[in-house]
Rosetta silent file (secondary structure, phi, psi, omega in degrees, C-alpha in Angstrom):
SEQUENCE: XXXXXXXXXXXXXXXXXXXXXXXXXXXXXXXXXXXXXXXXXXXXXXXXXXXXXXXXXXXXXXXXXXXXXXXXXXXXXXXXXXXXXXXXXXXXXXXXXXXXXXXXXXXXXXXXXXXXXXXXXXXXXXXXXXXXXXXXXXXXXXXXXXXXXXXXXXXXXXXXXXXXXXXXXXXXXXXXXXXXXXXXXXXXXXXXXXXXXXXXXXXXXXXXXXXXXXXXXXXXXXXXXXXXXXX
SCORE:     score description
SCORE:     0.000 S_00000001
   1 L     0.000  118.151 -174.701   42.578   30.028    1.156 S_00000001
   2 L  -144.543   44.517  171.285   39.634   27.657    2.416 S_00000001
   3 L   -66.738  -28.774 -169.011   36.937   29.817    2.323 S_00000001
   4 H   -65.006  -24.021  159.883   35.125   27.706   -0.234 S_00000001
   5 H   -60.509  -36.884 -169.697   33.941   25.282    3.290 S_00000001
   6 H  -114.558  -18.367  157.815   31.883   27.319    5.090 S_00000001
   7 H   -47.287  -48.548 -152.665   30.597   29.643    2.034 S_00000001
   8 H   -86.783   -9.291 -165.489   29.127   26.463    0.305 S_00000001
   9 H   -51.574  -49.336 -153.014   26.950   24.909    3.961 S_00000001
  10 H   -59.271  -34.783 -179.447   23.736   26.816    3.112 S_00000001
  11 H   -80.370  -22.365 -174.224   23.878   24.771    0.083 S_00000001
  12 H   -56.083  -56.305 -154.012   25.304   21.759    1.954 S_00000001
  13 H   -54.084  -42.495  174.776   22.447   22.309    4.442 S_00000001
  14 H   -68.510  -49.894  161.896   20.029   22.051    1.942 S_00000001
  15 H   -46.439  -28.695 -168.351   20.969   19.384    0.159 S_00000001
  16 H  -105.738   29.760  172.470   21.235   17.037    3.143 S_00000001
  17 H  -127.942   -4.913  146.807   17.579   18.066    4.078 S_00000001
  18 H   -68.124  -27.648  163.455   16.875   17.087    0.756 S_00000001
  19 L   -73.637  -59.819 -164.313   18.252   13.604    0.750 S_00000001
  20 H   -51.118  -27.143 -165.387   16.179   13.239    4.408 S_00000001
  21 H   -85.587  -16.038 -162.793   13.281   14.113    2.805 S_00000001
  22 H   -91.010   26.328 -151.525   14.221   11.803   -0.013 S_00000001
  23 L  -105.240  162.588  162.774   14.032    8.652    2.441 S_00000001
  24 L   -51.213  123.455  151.533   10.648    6.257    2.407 S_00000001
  25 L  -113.422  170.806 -150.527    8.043    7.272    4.154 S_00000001
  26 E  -113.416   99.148 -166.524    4.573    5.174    5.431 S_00000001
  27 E   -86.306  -61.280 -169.229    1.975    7.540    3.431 S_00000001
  28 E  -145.599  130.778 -166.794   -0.993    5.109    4.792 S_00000001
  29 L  -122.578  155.631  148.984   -1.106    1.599    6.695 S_00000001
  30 L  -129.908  109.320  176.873   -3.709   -0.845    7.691 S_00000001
  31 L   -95.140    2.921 -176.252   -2.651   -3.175   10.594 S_00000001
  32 L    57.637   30.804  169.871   -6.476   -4.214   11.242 S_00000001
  33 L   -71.855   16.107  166.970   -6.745   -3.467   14.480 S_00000001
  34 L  -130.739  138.465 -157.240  -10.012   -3.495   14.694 S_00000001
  35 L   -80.428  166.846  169.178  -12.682   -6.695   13.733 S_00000001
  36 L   -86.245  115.409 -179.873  -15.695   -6.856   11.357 S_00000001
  37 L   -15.587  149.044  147.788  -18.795   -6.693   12.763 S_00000001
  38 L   -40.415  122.644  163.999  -20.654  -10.338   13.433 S_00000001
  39 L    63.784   71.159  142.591  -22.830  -11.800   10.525 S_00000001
  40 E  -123.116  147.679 -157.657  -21.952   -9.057    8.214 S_00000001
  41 L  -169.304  126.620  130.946  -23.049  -10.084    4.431 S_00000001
  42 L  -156.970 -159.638  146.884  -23.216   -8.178    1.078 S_00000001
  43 L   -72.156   -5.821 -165.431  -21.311   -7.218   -2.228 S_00000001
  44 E  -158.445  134.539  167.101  -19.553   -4.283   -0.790 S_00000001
  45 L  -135.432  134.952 -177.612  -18.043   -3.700    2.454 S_00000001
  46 L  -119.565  125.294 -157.518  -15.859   -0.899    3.711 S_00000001
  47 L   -79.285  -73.282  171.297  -13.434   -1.661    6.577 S_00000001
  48 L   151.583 -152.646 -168.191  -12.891    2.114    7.300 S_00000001
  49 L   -82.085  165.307  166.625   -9.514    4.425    7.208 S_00000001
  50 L   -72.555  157.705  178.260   -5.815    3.639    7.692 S_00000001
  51 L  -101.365   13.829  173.615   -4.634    3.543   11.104 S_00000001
  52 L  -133.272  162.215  177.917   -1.113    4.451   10.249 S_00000001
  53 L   104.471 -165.164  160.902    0.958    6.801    8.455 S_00000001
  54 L  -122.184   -0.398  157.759    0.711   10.235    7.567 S_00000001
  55 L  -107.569   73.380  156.120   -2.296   10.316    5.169 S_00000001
  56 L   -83.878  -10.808  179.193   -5.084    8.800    7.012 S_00000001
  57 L   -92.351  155.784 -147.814   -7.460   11.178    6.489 S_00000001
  58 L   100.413  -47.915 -151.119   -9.244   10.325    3.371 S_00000001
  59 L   -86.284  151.801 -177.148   -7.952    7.054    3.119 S_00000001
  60 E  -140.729  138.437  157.322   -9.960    3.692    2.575 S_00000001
  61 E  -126.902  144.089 -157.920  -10.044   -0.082    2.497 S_00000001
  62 E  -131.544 -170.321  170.983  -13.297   -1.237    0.781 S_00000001
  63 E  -158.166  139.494  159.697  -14.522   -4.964   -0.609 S_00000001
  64 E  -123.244  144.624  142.245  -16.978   -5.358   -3.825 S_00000001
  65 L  -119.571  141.437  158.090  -18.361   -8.888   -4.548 S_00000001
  66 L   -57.598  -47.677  179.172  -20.630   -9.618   -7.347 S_00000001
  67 L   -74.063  136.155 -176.238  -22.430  -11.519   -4.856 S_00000001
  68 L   -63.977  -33.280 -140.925  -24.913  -10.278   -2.214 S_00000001
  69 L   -87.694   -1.403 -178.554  -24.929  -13.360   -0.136 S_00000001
  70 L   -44.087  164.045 -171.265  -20.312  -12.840    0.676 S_00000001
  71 L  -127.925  105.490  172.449  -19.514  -13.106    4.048 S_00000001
  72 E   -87.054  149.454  179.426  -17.156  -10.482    5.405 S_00000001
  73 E  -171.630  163.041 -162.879  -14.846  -11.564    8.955 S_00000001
  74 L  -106.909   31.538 -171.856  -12.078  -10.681   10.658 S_00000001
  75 L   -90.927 -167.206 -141.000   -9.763  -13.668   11.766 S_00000001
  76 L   -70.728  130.784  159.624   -6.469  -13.627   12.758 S_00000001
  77 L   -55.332 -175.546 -170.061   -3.589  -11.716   10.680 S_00000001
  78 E  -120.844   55.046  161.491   -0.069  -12.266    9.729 S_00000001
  79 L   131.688  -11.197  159.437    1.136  -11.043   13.114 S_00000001
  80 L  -105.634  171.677 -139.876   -1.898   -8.863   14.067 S_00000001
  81 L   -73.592  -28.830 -168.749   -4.611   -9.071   15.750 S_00000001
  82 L  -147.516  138.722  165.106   -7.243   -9.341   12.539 S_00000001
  83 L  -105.321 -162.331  141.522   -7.338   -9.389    8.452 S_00000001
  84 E   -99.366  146.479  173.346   -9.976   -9.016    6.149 S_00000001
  85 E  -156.925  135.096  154.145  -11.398  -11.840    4.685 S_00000001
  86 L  -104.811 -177.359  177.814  -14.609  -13.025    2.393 S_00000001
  87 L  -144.696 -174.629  176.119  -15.798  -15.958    0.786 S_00000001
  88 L    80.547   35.984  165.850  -18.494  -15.932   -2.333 S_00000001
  89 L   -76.731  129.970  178.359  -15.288  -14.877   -4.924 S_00000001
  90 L  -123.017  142.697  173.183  -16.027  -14.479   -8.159 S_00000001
  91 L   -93.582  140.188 -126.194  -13.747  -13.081  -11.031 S_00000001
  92 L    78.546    9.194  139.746  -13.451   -9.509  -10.704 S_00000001
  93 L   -57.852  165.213 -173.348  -14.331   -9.429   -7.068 S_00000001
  94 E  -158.320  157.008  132.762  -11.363   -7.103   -5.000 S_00000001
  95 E   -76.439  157.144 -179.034  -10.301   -5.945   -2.097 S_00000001
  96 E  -158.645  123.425  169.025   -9.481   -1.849   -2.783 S_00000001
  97 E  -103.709 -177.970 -179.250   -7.689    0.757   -0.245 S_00000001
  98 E  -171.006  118.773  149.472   -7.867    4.284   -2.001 S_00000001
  99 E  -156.301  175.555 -146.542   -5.319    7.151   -0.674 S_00000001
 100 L   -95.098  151.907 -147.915   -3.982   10.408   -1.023 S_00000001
 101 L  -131.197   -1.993 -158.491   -0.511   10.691   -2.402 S_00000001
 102 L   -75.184  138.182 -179.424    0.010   14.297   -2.296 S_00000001
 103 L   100.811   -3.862 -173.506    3.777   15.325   -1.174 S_00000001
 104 E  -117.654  131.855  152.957    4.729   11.957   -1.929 S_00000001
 105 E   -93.657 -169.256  156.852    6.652   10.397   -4.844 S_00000001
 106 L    52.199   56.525  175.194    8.365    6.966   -5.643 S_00000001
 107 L   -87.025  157.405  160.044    4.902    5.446   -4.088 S_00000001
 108 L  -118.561 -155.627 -167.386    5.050    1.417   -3.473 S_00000001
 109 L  -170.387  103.627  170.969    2.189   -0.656   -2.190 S_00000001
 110 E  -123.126  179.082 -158.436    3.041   -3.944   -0.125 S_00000001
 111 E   171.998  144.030  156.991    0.292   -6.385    1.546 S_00000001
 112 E  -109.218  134.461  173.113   -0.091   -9.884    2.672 S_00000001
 113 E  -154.948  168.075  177.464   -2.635  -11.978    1.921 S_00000001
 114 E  -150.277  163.509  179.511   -3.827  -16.089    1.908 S_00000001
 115 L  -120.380  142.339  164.487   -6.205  -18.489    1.028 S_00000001
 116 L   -76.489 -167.889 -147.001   -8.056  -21.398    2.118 S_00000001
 117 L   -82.959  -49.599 -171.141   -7.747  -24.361    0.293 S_00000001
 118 L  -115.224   25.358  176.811   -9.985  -23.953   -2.074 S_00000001
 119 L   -99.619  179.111 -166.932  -10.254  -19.964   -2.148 S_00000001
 120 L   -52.260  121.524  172.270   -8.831  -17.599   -5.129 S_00000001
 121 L   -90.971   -0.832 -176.123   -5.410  -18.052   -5.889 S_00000001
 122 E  -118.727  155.703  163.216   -4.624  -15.460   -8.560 S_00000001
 123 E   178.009  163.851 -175.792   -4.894  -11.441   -9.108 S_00000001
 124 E  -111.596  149.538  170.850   -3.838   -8.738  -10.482 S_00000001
 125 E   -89.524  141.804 -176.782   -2.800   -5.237   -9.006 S_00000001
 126 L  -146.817  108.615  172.180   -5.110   -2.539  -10.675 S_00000001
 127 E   -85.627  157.612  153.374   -4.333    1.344  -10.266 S_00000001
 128 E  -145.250  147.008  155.912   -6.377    4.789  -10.850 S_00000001
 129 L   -99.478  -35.782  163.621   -5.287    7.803  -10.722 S_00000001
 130 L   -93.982   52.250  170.026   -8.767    9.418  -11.918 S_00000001
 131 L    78.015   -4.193  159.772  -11.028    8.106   -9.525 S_00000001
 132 L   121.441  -19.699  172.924  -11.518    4.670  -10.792 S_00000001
 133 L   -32.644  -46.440  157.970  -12.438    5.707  -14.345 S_00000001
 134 L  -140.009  134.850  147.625   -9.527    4.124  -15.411 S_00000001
 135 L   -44.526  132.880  154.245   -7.449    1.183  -14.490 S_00000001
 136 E  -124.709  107.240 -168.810   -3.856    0.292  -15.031 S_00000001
 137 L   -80.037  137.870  143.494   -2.229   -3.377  -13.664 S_00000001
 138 L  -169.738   84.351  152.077    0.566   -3.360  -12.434 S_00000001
 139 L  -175.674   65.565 -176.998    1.170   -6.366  -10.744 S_00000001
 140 L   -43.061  146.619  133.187   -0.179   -9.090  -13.275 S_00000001
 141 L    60.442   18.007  179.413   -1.361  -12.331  -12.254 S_00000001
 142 E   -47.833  168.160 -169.145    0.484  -12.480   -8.541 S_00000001
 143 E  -122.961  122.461  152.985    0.100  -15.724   -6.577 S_00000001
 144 L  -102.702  107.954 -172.320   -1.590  -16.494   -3.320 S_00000001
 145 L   -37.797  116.076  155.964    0.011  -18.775   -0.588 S_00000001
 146 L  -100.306  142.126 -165.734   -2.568  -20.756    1.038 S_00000001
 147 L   -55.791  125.119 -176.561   -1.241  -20.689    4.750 S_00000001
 148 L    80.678   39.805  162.408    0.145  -24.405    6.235 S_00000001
 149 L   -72.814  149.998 -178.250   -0.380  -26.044    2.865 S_00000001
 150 L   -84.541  143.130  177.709    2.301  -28.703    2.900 S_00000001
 151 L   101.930  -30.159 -171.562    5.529  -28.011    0.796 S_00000001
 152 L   -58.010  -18.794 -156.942    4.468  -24.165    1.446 S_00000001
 153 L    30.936   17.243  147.370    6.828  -24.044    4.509 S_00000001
 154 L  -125.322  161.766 -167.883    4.256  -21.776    6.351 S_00000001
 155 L  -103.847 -164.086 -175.377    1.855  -22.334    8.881 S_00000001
 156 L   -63.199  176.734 -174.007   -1.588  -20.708    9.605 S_00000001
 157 L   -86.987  176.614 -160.352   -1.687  -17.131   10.209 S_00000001
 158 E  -144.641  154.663  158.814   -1.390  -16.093   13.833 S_00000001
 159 L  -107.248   15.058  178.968   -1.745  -12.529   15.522 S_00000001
 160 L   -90.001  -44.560 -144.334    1.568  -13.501   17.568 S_00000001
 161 L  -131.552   98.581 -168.398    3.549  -14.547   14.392 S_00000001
 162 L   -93.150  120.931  157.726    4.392  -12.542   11.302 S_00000001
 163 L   -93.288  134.165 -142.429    5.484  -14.403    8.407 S_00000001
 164 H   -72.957  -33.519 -151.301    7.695  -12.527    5.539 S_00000001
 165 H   -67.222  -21.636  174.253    6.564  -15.336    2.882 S_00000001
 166 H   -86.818    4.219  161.336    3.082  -14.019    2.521 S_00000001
 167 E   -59.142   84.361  167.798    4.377  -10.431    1.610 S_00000001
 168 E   -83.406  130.403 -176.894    3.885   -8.805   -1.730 S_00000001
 169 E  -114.022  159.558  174.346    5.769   -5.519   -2.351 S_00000001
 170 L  -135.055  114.605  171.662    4.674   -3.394   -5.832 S_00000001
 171 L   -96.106  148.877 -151.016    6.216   -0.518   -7.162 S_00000001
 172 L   -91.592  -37.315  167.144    3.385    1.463   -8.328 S_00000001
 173 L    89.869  168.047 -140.227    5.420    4.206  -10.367 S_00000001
 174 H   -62.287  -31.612  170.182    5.749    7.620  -11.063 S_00000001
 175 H   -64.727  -35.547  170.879    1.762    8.405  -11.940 S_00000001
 176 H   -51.751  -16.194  173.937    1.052    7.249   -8.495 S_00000001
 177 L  -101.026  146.161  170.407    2.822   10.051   -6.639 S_00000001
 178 L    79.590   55.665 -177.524    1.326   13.282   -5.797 S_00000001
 179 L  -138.879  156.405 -151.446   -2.134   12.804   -6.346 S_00000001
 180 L  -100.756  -31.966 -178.579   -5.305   13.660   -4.114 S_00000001
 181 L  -151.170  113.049  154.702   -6.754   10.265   -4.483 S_00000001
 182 E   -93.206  130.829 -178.471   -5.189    6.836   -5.973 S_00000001
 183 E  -116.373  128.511 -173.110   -6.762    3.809   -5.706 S_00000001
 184 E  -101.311  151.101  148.539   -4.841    0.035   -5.424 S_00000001
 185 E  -137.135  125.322 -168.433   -7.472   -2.794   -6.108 S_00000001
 186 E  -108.818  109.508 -165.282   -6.401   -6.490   -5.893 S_00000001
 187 E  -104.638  134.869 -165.761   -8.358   -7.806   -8.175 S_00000001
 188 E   -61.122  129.537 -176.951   -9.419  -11.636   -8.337 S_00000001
 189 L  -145.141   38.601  147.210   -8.904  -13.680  -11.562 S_00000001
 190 L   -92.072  137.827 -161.201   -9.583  -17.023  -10.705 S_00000001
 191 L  -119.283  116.529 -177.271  -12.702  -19.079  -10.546 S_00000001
 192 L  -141.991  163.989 -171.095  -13.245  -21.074   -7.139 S_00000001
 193 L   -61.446  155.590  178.730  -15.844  -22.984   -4.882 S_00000001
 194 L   -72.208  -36.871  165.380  -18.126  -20.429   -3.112 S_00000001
 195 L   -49.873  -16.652  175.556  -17.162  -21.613    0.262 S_00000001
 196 L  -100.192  133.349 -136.898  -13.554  -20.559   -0.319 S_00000001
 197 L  -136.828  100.580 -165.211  -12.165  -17.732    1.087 S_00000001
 198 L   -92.109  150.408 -157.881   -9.434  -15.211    0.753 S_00000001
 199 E  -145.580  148.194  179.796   -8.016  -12.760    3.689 S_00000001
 200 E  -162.254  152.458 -137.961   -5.347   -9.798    3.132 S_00000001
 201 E  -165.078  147.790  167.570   -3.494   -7.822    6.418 S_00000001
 202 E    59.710   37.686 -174.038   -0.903   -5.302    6.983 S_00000001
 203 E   -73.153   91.094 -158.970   -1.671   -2.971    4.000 S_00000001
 204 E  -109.529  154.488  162.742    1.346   -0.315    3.685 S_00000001
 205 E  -104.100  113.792 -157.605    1.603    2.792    1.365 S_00000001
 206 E  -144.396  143.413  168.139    4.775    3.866    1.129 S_00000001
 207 L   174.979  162.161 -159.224    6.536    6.641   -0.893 S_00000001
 208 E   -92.746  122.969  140.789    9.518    9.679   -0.516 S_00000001
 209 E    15.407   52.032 -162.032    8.909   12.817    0.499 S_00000001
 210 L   -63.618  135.962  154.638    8.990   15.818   -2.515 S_00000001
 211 L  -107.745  172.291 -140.663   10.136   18.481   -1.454 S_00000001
 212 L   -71.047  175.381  176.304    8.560   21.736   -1.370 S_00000001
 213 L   -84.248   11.563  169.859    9.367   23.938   -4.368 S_00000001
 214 L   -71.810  -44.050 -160.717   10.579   26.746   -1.820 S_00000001
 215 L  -114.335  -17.208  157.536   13.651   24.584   -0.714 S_00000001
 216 H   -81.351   -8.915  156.319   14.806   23.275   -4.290 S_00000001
 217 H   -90.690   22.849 -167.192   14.754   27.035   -5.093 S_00000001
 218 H  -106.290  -61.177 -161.506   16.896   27.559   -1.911 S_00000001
 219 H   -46.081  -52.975 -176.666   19.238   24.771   -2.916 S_00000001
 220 H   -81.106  -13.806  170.060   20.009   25.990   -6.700 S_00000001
 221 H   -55.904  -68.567 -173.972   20.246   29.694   -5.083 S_00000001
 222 H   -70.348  -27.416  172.332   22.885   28.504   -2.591 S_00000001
 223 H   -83.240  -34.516 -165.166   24.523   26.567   -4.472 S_00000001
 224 H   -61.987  -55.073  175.984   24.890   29.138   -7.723 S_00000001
 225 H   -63.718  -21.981 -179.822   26.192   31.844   -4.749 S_00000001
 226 H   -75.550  -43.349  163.233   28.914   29.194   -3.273 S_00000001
 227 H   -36.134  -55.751 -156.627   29.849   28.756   -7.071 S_00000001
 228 H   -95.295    2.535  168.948   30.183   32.176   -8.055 S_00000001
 229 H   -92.001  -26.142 -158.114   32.705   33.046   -4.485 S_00000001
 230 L   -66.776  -19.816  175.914   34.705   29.726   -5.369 S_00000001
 231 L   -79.637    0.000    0.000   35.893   32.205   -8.603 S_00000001
């Protein structure tokens, strides 16, 4: 008697569309393909949406400075064509993307970024969940490579040439999934000359797939009938 194989697939089936769904997926990216205007200068700048993934609509990468007089530009990435980058950091200037999380769990956050020589070397990762009302860190006090420094064993950035060493990954945790708007902001906590200048490229959102509650009531259904012929 081997009936109990093909009575249990509908649960089988389900389950292994339930692991697929359970794999990372790229919620929202920024590869920078496109540059920052010439002679753009304030405190706040907004880049625009991601150009990857499956939540771009919505989605944002912004800049605040205290200062009016920052300089926003575009040079060369860490294997693409363009970053972002200001100068005029003060601390509790940021970079900020803000996107939508819904359908997604297990979100992460990863990003490259460098410094000149004398731009900010420290920050913290800062989350919301409400809209910016409130903050959470979580990624104290992270370090930024500046690129070719000697002993660093990397060179400048390139848009031919990605290097892994500039790479921060963050896991952002379970308040971060499934939410209409989350915001990451890497926030500056260092005090440096105004001429120095920090740039950050290749800004992924990442996170697995829930699935709907229609197919985990399929799943405990199918399985409970392959159960009760197996008697």
């Amino acid at each position: 008697m081997k009936k109990t194989a093909h009575i249990a697939l509908p649960a089988l089936a389900v389950a292994c569309a339930f692991a697929s769904s359970a794999q990372a997926a790229l919620v929202a990216g920024w590869s920078m393909p496109t540059a920052v205007a010439a002679s753009t200068t304030g405190s706040t700048y907004t880049y625009g949406a991601a150009d990857q993934g499956a939540q771009t609509t919505g989605s944002s990468l912004s800049g605040y400075h205290a200062s009016a007089a920052t300089a926003w530009s575009s040079p060369a990435g860490n294997g693409s064509t363009y970053s972002l980058s200001a100068n005029t950091w003060a601390v509790g200037d940021y970079f900020q993307v803000t996107v939508d999380t819904r359908g997604y769990g297990d979100i992460s956050v990863s990003w490259d970024q460098t410094r000149s020589s004398t731009g900010p070397s420290a920050f913290d990762l800062k989350m919301s969940v409400d809209g910016g009302a409130n903050f959470t860190t979580v990624n104290a006090g992270y370090s930024v490579v500046q690129a070719g420094a000697t002993g660093t064993g990397t060179s400048s950035w390139s848009s031919t040439v990605n290097q892994s060493g500039f790479t921060t990954t963050t896991i952002a945790g379970a308040t971060a999934g499934d939410k209409a708007s989350v915001i990451f902001r890497f926030v500056n906590t260092s005090t440096v000359a105004v001429g120095g200048t920090n740039r950050i490229d290749n800004i992924l959102v990442t996170g697995n797939a829930v699935p709907a509650p229609g197919a985990l009531a399929l799943l405990g259904v199918a399985g409970l009938v392959g159960a009760r012929r197996r008697r």
